[in-house]
C-alpha positions as CSV (number, residue, x, y, z in Angstrom):
1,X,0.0,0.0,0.0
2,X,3.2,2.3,1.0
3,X,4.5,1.5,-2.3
4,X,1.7,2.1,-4.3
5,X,0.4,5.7,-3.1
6,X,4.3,6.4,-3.8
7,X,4.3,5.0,-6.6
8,X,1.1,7.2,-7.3
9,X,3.0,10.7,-6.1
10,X,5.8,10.0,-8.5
11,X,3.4,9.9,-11.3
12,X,1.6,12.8,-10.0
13,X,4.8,15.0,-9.7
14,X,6.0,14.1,-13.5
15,X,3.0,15.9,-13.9
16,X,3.4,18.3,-12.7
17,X,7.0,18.3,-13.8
18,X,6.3,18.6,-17.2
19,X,4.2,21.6,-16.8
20,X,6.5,23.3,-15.0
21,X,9.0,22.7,-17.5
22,X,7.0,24.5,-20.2
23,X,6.5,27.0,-18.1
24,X,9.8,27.7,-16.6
25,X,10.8,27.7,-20.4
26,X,8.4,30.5,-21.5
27,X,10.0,32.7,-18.8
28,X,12.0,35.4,-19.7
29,X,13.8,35.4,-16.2
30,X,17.0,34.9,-15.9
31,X,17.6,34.1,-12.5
32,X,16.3,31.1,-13.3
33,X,19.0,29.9,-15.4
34,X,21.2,30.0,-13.2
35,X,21.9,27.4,-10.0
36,X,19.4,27.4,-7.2
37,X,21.1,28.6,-3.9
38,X,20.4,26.0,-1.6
39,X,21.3,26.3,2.2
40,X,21.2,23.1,4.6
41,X,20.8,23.1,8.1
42,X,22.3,19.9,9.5
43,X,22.8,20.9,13.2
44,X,25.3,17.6,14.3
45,X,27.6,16.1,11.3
46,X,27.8,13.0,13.3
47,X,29.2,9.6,11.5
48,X,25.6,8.1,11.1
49,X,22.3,7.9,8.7
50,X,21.3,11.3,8.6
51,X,24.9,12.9,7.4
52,X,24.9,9.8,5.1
53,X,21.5,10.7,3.6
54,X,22.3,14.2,3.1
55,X,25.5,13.4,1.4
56,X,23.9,10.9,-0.9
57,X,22.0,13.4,-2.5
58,X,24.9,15.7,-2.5
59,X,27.2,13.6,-4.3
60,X,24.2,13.5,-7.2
61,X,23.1,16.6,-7.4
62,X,24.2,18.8,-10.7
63,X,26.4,22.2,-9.8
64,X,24.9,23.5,-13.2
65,X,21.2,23.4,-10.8
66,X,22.2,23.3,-7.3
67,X,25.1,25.7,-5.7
68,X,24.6,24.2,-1.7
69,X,26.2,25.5,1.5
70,X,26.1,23.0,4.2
71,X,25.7,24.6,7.6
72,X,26.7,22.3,10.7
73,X,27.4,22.7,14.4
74,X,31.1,23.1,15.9
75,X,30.7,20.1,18.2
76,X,30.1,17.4,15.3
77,X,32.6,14.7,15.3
78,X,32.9,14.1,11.5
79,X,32.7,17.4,9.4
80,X,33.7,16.5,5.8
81,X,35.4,19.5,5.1
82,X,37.5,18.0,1.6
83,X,34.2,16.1,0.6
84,X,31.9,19.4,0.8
85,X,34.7,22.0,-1.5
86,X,34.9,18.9,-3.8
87,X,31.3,18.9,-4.2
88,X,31.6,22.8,-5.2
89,X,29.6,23.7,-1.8
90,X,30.9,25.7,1.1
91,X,30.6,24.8,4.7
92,X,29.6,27.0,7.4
93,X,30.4,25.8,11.1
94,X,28.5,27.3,13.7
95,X,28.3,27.3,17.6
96,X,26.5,24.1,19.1
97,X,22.4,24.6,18.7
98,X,22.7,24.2,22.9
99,X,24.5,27.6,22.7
100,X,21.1,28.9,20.9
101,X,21.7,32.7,21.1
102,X,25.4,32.3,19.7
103,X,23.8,29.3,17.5
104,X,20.9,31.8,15.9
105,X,22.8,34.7,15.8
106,X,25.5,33.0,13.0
107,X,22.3,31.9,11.1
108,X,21.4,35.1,10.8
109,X,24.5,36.5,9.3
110,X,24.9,33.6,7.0
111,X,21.1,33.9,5.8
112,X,21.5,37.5,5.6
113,X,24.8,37.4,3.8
114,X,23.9,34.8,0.9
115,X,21.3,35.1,-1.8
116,X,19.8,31.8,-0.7
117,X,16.6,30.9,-2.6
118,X,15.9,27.6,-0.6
119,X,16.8,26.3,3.0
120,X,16.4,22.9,3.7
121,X,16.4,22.4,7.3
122,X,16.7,18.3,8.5
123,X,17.2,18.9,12.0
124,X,13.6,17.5,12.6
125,X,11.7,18.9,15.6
126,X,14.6,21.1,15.9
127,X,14.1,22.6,12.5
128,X,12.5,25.4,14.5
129,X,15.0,27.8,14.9
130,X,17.1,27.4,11.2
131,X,13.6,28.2,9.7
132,X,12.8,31.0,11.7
133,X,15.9,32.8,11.2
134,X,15.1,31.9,7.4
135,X,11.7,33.0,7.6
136,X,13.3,36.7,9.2
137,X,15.8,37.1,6.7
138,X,13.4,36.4,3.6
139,X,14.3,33.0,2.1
140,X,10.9,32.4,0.0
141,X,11.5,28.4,0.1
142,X,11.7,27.1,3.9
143,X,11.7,23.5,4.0
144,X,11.2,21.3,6.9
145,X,12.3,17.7,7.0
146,X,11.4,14.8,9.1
147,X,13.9,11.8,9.5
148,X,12.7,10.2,13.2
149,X,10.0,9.2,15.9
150,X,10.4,9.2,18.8
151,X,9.8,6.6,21.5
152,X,7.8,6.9,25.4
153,X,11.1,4.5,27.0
154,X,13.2,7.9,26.2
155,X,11.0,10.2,28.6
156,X,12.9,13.4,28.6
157,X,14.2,13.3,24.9
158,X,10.4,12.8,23.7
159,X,9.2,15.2,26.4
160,X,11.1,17.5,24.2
161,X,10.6,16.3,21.0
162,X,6.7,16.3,21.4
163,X,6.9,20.2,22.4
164,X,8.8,21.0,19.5
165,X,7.4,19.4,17.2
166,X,4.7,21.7,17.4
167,X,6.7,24.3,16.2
168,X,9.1,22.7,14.0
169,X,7.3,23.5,11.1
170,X,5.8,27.2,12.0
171,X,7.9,29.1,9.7
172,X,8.1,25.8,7.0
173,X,5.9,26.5,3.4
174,X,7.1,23.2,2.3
175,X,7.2,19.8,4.2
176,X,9.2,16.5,3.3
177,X,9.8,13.0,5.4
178,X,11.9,10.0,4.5
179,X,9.0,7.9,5.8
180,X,5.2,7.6,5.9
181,X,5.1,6.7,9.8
182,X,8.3,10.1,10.3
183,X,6.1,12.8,8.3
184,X,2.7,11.7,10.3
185,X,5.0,11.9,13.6
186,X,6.0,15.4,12.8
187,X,3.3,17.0,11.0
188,X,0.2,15.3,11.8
189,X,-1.9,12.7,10.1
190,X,-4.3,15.5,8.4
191,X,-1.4,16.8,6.6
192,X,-0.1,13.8,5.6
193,X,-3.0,12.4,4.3
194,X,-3.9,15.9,2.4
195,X,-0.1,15.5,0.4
196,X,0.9,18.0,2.3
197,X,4.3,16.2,3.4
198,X,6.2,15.2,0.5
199,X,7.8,11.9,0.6
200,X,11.4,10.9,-0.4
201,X,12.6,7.9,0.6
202,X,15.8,7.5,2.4
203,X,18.6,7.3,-0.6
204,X,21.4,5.1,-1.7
205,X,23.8,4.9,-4.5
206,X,21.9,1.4,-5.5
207,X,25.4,1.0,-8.6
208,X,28.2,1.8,-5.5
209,X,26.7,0.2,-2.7
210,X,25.7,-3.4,-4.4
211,X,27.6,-6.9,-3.6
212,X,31.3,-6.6,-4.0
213,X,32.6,-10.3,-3.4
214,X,36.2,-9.3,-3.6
215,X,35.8,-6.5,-1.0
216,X,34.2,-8.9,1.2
217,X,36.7,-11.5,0.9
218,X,39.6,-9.4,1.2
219,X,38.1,-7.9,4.6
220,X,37.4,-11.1,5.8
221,X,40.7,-12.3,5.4
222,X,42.4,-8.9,6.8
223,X,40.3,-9.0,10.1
224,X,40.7,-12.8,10.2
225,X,36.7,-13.9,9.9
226,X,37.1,-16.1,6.3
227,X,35.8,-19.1,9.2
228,X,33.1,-17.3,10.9
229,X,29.4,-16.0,10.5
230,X,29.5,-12.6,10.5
231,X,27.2,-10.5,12.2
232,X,27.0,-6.7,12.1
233,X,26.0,-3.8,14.1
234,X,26.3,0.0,12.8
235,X,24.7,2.9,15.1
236,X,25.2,5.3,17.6
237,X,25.5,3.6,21.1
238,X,22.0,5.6,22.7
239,X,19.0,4.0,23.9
240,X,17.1,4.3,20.5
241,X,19.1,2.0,19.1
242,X,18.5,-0.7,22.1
243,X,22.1,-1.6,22.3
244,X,22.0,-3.5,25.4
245,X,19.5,-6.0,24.1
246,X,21.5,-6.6,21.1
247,X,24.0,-7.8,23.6
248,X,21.8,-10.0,24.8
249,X,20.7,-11.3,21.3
250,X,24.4,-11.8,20.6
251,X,25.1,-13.8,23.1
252,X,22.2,-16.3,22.7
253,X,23.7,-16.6,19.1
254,X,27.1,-17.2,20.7
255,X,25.4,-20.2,22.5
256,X,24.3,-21.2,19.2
257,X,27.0,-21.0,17.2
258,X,29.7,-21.8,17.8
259,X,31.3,-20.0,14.4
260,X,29.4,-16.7,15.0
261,X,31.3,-13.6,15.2
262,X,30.1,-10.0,15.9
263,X,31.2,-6.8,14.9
264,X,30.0,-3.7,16.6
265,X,31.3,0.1,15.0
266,X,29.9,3.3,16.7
267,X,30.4,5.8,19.1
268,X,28.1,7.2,21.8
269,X,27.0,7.6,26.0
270,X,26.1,4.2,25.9
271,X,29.5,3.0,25.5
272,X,31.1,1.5,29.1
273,X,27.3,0.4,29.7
274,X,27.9,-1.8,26.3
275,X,31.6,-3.1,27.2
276,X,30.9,-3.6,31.4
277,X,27.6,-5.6,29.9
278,X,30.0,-7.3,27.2
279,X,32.3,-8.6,30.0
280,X,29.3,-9.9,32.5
281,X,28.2,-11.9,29.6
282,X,31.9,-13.2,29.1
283,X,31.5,-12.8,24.9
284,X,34.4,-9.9,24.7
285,X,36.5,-12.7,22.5
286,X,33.7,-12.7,20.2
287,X,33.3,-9.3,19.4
288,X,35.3,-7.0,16.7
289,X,34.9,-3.8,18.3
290,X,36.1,-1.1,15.7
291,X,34.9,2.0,17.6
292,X,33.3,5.1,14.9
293,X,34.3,4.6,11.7
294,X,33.6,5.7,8.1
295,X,35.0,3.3,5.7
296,X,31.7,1.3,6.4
297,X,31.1,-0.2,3.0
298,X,33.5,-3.0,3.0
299,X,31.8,-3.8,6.6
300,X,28.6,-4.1,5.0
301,X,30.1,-6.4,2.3
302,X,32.2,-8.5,5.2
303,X,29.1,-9.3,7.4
304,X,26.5,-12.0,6.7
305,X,23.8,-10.3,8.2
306,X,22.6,-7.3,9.9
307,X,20.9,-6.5,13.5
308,X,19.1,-3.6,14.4
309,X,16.6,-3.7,17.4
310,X,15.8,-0.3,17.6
311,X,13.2,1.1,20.3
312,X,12.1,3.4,17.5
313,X,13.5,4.9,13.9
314,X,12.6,6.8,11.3
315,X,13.7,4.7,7.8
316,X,17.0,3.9,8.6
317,X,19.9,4.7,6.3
318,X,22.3,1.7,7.7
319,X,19.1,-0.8,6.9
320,X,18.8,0.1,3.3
321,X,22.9,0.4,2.8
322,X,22.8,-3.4,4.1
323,X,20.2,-4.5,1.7
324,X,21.5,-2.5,-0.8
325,X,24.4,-5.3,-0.4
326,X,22.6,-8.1,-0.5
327,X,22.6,-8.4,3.4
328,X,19.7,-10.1,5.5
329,X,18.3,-7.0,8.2
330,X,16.8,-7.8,11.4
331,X,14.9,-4.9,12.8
332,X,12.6,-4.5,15.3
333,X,8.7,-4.0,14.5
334,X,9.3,-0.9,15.5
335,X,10.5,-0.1,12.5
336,X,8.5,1.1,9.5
337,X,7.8,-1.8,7.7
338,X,9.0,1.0,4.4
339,X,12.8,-0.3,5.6
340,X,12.3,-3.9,3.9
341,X,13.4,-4.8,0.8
342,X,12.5,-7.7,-0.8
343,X,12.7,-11.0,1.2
344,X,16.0,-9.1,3.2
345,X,14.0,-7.0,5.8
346,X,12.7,-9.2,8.7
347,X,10.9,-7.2,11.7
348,X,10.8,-8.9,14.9
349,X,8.6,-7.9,18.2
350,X,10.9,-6.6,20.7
351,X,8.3,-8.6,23.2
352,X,10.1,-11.4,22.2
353,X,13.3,-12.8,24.2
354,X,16.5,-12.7,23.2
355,X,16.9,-16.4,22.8
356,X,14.1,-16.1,20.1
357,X,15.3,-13.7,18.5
358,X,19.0,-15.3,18.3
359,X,17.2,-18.0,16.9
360,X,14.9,-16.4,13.7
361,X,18.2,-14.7,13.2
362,X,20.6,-17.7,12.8
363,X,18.0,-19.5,10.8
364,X,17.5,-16.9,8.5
365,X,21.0,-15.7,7.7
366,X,21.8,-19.4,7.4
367,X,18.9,-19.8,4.3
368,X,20.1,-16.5,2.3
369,X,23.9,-16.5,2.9
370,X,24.5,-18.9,-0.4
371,X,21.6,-16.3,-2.4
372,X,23.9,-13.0,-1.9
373,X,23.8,-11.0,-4.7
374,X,24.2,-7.5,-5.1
375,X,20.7,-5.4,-5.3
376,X,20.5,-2.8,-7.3
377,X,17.2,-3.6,-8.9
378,X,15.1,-4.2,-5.6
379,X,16.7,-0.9,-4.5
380,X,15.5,1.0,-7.6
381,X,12.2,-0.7,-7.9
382,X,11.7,0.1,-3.9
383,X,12.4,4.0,-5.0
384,X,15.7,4.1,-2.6
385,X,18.0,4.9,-5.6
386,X,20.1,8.3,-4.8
387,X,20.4,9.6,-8.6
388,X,16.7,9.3,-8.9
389,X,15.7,10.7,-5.7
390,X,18.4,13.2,-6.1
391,X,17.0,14.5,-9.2
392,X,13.3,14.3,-8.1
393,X,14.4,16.9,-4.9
394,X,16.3,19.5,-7.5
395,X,13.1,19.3,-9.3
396,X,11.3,19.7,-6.3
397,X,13.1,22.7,-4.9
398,X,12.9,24.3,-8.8
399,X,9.4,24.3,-8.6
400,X,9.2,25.3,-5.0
401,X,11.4,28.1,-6.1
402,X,9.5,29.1,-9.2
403,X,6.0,28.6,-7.2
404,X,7.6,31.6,-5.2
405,X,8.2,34.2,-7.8
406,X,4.7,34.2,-9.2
């Protein structure tokens, strides 16, 4: 059903596409020839899904439409500096949202210092303050994106989350999500169900991202796991991502199997809960732990399958990475169903124990691991591919943009 109504939009907007075509053609202004100036509020560059969903559509988008300037916070622990002056952008580094007088104050002098046309704020229910500093300084195209939920087991984050959400999109005209269930979080049901949210799925480079078998071979033998069953864990160590009960699932495969290995990359406040928990359980000489990293696509080609029992998510970017490599996902139900791709997503309920789970899981991976291939087709047919989704938001903001000047 998900598919379809997208499936349903996308005809809709070429549309509406075409018309705007022959219309932007008829104009005589030439402002319009030129590249949209596109300004993106990230707030934290962490390593993680949402600077690898921004930077999927970055590395697609044409310079000849699209001059961006990429606006992040000082505390972020991966700023791609090189990436975003190869990419023809410039980056702005600001003080720390938590700082917000000192944080709102650069916003405004950026804003008012650049001809923007668009800003595209994905800071979800914090995309408050980037668009109201936008909406001050006269950008005519404020978007607001959604990329998460939330989750009642993280009281004071959603204590937060559900006041601001309120507000996050005050000062928006336009409204995007990643995901059915993250735009009816943010923005309410009625406007979801009116169009009002526009949906783009969370993208991946479906060509660069498919099954490498000598990557994964060659980082199997580096890291010594040619012998074992391979299974992976990619996230930031907080409570959404329930990392605590992955040790737990991991353990009950240990019991298992006796050939099953784990690798867990990632950073975060969780971290000395996770390795005190990892040395109760006894399973430390089971476990590659390879700390943050971002050379994560030979990872994804190395492991045999993927675990992710989040408390909550919106579509997550690691999930469709994996399946972009022919990996076997395990998620929790509490993930949008939207994240499975083909027979590769499995959702399990989180009432389940551990020992189940360990179970499904080893059964599962066991069936698929001989059918690896890489996915490229699933992942365009599923509308994940980056170069289409790239090119539909371009589109998207040169109507926006156009919409404005009548």
């Amino acid at each position: 059903m998900i598919l379809n109504n997208y499936k349903e939009e996308r005809n809709t907007e070429r549309t509406h596409q075409n018309m705007m075509v022959k219309y932007m053609n008829c104009r005589n202004d030439s402002r319009m020839n030129s590249p949209i100036r596109l300004a993106i509020s990230l707030n934290k560059c962490d390593s993680g899904g949402q600077k690898s969903l921004i930077f999927a559509y970055l590395r697609c988008f044409d310079p000849r439409r699209v001059k961006f300037d990429l606006i992040v916070d000082a505390d972020s622990n991966s700023i791609p500096h090189d990436e975003v002056k190869a990419l023809g952008g410039n980056l702005f580094v600001v003080p720390p949202y938590q700082n917000i007088f000192a944080h709102l104050k650069s916003l405004r002098k950026i804003f008012n210092e650049n001809n923007y046309d668009v800003l595209y704020a994905i800071n979800n229910t914090m995309n408050l303050f980037p668009l109201y500093v936008a909406y001050r300084a006269g950008i005519k195209v404020r978007i607001s994106e959604s990329l998460t939920m939330a989750s009642p087991l993280e009281r004071k984050k959603t204590f937060m989350k559900n006041i601001l959400r309120k507000f996050s999109h005050c000062f928006c005209n336009y409204m995007m999500a990643n995901g059915r269930d993250c735009g009816i979080y943010q923005f309410g049901k009625k406007a979801f169900e009116k169009g009002k949210v526009r949906l783009f799925l969370t993208p991946v480079n479906a060509q660069k991202e498919g099954f490498d078998k000598e990557l994964r071979e060659r980082t199997r033998k580096r890291f010594c796991w040619s012998d074992k069953v391979v299974y992976g864990f990619i996230a930031r160590f907080e409570q959404q991502k329930n990392p605590l009960f992955l040790l737990d699932i991991l353990y009950e495969i240990a019991k298992k199997q006796n050939n099953a290995h784990f690798v867990i990359i990632g950073a975060g406040s969780m971290e000395q809960q996770m390795l005190d928990k990892i040395k109760r359980l006894d399973i430390k000489d089971r476990i590659s732990w390879l700390g943050r990293r971002e050379d994560i696509k030979q990872f994804y080609m190395a492991f045999d399958a993927f675990i992710l029992p989040s408390l909550y998510e919106g579509l997550p970017v690691v999930g469709i990475e994996s399946q972009a490599a022919g990996l076997p996902v395990f998620y929790s139900e509490n993930v949008t169903k939207e994240a499975g791709i083909a027979e590769l997503g499995h959702f399990i309920s989180l009432k389940k124990t551990a020992d189940e789970w360990a179970g499904i899981i080893i059964s599962e991976t066991q069936k698929l691991i001989p059918l690896r291939h890489s996915r490229e087709d699933d992942i365009r047919k599923a509308g994940f591919d980056a170069v289409t989704e790239a090119e539909r938001l371009i589109e998207f903001f040169e109507q926006a943009v156009s919409e404005q000047k009548r």
